[in-house]
LOPA-60917 format. One record per residue: residue number from 0; x, y, z of N, C-alpha, C in turn. Coordinates in nm, 2 decimals. Example, Ala and Ser with C-alpha at 12.3 -4.5 7.8 and 13.67 -1.06 7.14 Angstrom:
% LOPA-60917
(0 (1.32 -0.57 0.78) (1.23 -0.45 0.78) (1.32 -0.33 0.78))
(1 (1.28 -0.22 0.71) (1.37 -0.11 0.71) (1.29 0.00 0.79))
% end
This chain:
% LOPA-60917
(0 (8.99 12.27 7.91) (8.92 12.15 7.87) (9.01 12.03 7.85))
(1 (9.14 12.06 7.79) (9.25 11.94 7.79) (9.29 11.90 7.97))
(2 (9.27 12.00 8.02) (9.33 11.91 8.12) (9.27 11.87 8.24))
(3 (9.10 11.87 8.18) (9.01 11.82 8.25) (9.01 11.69 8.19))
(4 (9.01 11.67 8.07) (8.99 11.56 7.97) (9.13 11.44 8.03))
(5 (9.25 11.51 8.08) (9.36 11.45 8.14) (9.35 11.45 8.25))
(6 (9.26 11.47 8.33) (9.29 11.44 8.48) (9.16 11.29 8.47))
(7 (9.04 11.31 8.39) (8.98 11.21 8.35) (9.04 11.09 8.33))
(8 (9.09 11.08 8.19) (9.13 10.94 8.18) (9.25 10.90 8.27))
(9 (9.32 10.99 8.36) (9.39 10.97 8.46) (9.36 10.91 8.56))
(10 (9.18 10.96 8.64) (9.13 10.89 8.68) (9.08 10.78 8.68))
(11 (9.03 10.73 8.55) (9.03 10.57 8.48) (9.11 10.52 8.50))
(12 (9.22 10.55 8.50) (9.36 10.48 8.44) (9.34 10.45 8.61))
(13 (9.37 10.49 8.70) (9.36 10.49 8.83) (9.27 10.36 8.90))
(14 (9.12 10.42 8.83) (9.02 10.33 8.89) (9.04 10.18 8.82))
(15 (9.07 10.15 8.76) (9.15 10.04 8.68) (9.23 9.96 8.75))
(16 (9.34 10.01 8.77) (9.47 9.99 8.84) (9.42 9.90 8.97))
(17 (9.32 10.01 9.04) (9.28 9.97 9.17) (9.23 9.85 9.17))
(18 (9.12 9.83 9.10) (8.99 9.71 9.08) (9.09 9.64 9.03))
(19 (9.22 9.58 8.95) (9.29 9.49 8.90) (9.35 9.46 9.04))
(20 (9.42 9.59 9.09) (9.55 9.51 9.21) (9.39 9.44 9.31))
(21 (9.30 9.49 9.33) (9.18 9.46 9.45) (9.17 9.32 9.41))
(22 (9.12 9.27 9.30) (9.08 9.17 9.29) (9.18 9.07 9.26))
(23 (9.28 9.08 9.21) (9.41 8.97 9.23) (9.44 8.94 9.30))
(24 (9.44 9.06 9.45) (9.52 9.03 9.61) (9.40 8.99 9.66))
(25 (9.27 8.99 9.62) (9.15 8.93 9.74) (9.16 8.78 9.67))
(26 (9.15 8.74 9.55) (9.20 8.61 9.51) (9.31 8.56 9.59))
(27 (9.39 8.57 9.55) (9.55 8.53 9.65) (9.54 8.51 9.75))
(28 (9.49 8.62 9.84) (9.46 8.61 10.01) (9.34 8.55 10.05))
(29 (9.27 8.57 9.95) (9.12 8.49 9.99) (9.17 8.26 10.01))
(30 (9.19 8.27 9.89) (9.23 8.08 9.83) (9.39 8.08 9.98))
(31 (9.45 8.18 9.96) (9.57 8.09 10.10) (9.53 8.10 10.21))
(32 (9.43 8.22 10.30) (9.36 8.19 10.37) (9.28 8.11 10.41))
(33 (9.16 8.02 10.26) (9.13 7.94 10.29) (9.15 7.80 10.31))
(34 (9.26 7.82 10.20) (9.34 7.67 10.29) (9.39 7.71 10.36))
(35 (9.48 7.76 10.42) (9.54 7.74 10.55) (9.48 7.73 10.67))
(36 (9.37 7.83 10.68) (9.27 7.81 10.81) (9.24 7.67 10.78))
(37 (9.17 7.62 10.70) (9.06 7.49 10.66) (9.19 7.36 10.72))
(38 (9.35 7.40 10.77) (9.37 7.33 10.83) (9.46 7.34 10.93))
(39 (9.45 7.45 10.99) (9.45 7.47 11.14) (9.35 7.43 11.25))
(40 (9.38 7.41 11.36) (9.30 7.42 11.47) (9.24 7.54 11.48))
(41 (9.10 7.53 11.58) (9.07 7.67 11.62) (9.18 7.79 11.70))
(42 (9.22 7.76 11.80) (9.29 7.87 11.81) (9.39 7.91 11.74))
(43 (9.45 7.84 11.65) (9.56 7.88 11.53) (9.50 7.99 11.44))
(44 (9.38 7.89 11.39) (9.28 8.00 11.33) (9.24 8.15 11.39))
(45 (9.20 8.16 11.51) (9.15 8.27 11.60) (9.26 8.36 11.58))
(46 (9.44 8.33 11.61) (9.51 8.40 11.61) (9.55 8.44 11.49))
(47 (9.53 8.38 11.36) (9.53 8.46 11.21) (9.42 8.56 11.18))
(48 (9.29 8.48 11.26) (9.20 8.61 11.24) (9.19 8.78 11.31))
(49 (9.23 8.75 11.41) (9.32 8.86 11.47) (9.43 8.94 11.38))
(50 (9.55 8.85 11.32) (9.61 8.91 11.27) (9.55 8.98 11.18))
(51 (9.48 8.92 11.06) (9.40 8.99 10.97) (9.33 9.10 10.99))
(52 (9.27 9.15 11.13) (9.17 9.23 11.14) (9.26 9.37 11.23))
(53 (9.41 9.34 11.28) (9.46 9.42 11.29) (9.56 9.47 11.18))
(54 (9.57 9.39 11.11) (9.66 9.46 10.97) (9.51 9.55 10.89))
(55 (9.40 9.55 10.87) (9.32 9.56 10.86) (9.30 9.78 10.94))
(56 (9.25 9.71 11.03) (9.30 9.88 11.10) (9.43 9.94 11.12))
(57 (9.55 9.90 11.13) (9.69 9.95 11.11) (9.69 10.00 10.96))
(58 (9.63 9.93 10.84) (9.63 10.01 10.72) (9.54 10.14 10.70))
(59 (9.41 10.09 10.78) (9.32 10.22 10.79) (9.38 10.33 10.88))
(60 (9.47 10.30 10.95) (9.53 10.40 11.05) (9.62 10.47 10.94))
(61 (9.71 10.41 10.89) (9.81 10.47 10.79) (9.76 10.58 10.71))
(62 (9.60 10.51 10.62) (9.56 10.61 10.54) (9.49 10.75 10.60))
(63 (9.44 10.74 10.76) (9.41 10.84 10.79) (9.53 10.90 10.83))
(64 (9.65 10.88 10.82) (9.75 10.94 10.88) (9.81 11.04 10.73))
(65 (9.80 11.03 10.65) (9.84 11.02 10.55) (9.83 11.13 10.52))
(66 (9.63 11.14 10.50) (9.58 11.25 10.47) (9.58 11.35 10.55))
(67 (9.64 11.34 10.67) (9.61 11.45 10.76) (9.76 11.53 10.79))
(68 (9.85 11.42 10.73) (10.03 11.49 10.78) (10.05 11.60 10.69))
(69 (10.12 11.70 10.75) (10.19 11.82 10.68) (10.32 11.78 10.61))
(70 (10.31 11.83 10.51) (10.44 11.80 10.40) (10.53 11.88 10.48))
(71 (10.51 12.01 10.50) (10.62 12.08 10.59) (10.69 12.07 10.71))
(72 (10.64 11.91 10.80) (10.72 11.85 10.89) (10.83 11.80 10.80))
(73 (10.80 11.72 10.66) (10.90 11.67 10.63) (11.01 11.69 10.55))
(74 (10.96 11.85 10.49) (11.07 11.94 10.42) (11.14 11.97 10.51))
(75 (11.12 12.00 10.68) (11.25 12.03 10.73) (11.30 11.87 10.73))
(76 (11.27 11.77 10.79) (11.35 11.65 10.80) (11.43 11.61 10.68))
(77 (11.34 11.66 10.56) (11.43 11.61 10.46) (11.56 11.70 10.46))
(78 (11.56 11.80 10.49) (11.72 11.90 10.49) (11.80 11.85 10.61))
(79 (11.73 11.77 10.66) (11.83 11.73 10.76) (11.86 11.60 10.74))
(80 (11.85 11.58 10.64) (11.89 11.46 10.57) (11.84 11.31 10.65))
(81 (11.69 11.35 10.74) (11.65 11.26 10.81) (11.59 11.17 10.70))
(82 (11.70 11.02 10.76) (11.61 10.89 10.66) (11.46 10.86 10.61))
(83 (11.43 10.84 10.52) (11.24 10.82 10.52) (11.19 10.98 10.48))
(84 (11.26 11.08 10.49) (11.15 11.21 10.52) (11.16 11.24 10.36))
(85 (11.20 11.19 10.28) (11.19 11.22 10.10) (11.10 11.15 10.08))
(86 (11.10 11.00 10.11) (10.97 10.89 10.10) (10.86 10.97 10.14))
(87 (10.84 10.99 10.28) (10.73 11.03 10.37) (10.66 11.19 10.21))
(88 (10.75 11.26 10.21) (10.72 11.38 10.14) (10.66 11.32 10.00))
(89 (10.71 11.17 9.95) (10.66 11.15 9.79) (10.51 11.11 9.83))
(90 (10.50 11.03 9.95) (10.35 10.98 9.98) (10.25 11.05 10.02))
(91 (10.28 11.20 10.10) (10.21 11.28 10.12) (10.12 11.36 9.99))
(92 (10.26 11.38 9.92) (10.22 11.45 9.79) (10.11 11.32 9.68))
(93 (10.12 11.22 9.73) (10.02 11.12 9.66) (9.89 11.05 9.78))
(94 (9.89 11.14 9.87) (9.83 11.09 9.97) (9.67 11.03 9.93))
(95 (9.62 11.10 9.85) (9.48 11.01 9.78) (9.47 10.86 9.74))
(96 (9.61 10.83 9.66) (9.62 10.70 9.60) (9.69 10.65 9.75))
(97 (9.77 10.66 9.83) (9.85 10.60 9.94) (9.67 10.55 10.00))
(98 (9.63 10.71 10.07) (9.51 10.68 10.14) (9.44 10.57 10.05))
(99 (9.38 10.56 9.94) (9.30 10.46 9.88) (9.34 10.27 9.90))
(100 (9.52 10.30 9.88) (9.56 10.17 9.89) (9.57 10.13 10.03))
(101 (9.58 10.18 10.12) (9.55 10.15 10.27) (9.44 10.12 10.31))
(102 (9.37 10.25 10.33) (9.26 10.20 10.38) (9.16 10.13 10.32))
(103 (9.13 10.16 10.15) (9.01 10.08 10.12) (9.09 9.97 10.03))
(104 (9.17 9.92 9.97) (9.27 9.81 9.93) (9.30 9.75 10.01))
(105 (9.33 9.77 10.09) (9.46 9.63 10.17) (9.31 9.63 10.28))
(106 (9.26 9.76 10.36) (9.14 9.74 10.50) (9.03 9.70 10.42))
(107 (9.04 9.67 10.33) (8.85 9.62 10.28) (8.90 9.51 10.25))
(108 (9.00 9.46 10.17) (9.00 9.29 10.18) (9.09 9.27 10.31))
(109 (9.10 9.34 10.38) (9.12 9.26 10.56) (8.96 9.26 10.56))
(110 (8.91 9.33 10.56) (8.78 9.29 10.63) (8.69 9.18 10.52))
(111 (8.71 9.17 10.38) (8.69 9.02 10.32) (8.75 8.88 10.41))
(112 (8.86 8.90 10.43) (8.93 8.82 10.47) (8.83 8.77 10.61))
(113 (8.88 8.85 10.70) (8.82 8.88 10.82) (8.65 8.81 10.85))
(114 (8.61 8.80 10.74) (8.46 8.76 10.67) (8.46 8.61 10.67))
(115 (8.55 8.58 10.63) (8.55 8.43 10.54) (8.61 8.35 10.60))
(116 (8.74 8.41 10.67) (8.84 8.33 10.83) (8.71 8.32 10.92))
(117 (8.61 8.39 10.96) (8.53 8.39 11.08) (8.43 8.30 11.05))
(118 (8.40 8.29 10.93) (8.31 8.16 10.86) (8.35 8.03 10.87))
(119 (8.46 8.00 10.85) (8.55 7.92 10.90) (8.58 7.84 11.03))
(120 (8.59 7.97 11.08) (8.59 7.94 11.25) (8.44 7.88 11.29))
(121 (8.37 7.93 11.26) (8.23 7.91 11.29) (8.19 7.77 11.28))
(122 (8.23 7.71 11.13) (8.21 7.57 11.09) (8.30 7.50 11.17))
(123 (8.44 7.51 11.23) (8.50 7.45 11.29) (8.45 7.42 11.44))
(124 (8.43 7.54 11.50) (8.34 7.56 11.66) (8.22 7.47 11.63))
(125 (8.15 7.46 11.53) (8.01 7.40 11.55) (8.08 7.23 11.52))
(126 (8.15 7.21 11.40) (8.18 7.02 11.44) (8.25 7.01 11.55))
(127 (8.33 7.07 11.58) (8.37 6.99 11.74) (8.32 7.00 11.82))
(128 (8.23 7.06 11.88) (8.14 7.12 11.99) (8.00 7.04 11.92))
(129 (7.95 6.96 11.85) (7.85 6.90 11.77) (7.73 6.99 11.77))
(130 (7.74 7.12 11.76) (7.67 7.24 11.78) (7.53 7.23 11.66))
(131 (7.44 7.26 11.73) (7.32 7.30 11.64) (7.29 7.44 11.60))
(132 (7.34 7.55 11.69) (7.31 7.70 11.70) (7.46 7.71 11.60))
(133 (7.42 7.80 11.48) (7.54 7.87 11.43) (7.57 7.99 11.49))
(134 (7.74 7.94 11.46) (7.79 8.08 11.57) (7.85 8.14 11.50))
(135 (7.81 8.15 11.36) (7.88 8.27 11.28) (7.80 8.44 11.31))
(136 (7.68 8.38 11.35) (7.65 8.52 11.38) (7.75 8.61 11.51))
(137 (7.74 8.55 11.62) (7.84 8.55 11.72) (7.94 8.61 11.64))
(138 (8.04 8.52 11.59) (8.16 8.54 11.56) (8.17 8.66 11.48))
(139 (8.03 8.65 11.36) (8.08 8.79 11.27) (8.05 8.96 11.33))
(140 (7.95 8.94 11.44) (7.93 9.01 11.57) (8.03 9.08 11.61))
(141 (8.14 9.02 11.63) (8.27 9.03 11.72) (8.39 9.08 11.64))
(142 (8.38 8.97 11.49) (8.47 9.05 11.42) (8.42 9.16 11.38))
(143 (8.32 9.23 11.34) (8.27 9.37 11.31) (8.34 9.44 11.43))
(144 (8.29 9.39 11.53) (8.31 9.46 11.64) (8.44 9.55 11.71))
(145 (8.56 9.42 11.64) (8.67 9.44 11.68) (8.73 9.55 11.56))
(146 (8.69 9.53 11.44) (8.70 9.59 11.33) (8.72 9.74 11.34))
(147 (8.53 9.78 11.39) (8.49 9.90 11.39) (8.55 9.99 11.48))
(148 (8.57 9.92 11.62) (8.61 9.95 11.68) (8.80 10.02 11.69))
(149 (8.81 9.91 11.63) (8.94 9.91 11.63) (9.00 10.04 11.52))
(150 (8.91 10.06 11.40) (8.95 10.16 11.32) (8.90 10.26 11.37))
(151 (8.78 10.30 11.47) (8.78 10.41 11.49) (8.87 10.47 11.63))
(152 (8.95 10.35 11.71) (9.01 10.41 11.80) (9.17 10.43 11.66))
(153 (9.16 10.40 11.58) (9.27 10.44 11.52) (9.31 10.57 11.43))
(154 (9.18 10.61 11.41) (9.14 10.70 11.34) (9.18 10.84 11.43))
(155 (9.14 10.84 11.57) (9.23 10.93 11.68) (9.36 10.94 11.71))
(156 (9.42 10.82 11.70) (9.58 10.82 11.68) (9.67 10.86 11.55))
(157 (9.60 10.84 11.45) (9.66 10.88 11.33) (9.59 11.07 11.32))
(158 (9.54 11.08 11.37) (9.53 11.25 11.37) (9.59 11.36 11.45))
(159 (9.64 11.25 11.56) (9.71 11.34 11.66) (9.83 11.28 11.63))
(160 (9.89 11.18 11.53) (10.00 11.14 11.57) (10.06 11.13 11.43))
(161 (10.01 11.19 11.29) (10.04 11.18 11.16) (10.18 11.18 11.13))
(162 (10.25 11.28 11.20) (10.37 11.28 11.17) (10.47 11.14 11.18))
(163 (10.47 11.12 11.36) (10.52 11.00 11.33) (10.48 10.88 11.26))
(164 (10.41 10.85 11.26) (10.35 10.77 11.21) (10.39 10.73 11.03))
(165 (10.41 10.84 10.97) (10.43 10.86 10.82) (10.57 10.85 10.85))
(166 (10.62 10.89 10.93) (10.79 10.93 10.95) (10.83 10.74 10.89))
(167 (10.75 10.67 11.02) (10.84 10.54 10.99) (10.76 10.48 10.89))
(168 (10.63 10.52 10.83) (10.64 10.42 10.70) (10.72 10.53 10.58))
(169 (10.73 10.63 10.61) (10.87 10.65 10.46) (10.98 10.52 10.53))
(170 (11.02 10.52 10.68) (11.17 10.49 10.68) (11.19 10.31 10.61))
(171 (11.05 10.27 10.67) (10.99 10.14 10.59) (11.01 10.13 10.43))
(172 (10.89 10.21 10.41) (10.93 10.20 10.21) (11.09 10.26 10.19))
(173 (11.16 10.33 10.27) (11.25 10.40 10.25) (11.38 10.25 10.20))
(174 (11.34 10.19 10.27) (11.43 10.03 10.20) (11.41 9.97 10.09))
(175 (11.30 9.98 10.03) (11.25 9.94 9.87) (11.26 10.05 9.79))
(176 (11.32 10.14 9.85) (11.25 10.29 9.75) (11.43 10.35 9.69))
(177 (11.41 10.45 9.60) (11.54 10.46 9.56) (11.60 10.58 9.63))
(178 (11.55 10.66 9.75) (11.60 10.73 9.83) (11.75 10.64 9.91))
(179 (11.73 10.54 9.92) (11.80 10.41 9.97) (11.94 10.38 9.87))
(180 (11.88 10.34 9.79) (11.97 10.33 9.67) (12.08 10.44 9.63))
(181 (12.03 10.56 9.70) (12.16 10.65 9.63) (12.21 10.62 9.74))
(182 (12.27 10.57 9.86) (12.36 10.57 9.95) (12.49 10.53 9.90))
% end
């Protein structure tokens, strides 16, 4: 019963954490995305909305990669004192919260983002073009499109491809992380 009661408020403590970091970083990203698009040109704009919607599925890629890598690729790497493979082994072992911060933290306000940059674009396309037909439908059309698409051709590559994939984001966090630091 105690350590039902502690995995509980563990989970609180968790769901907490998340809804604070979600809603601070959709503030932040939300207000500099919208100024900054609100003064770009359309194609400047197009090419951040892109970026957005591929950072967007590269994180959803990560988190499915996450949950599907074997710790046991990276206990041998770690004896071989392969860079990243202690990182890679701490994330696997936390793969729930990794997977949660990837794909639905960072890929759900890309796809906020993705939302509100395309709204943007829309109002921009319709004053210059002195347009009557709104083309956010269009636009949000296309960004779904590229979205959905795009996470579920990713969702194939992080299953067949987990290992590496986890390899180089340990070797990534492996530079912020204290596996680094003991050198």
């Amino acid at each position: 019963m105690k350590n039902k009661t502690k995995n509980d408020s563990s989970e609180i403590k968790w769901f907490i954490i998340v809804a604070v970091l979600s809603f601070v970083l959709s503030i932040f990203f939300s207000f500099i995305s919208a100024v900054a698009i609100s003064k770009l040109s359309i194609i400047p704009a197009v090419i951040m909305l892109l970026l957005v919607i591929f950072i967007g599925v590269l994180f959803d890629l990560i988190g499915v990669a996450i949950t599907v890598a074997k710790e046991s690729d990276f206990n041998a790497m770690a004896s071989k004192k392969i860079p990243g493979a202690k990182t890679s082994i701490k994330l696997i072992k936390n793969s729930g919260k990794v997977a949660n911060i990837c794909a639905d933290v960072i890929g759900d306000i890309a796809g906020v983002l993705s939302g509100a940059i395309s709204a943007l674009i829309a109002m921009k396309i319709t004053e210059k073009f002195n347009m009557t037909f709104d083309m956010q439908f269009i636009i949000s059309a296309l960004v779904a499109s590229l979205t959905i698409g795009g996470k579920a051709l990713g969702k194939g590559i992080a299953q067949r491809n987990s290992t590496p994939i986890i390899k180089v984001v340990g070797k990534i966090l492996r530079i912020f992380g204290k596996e680094n630091s003991k050198k």
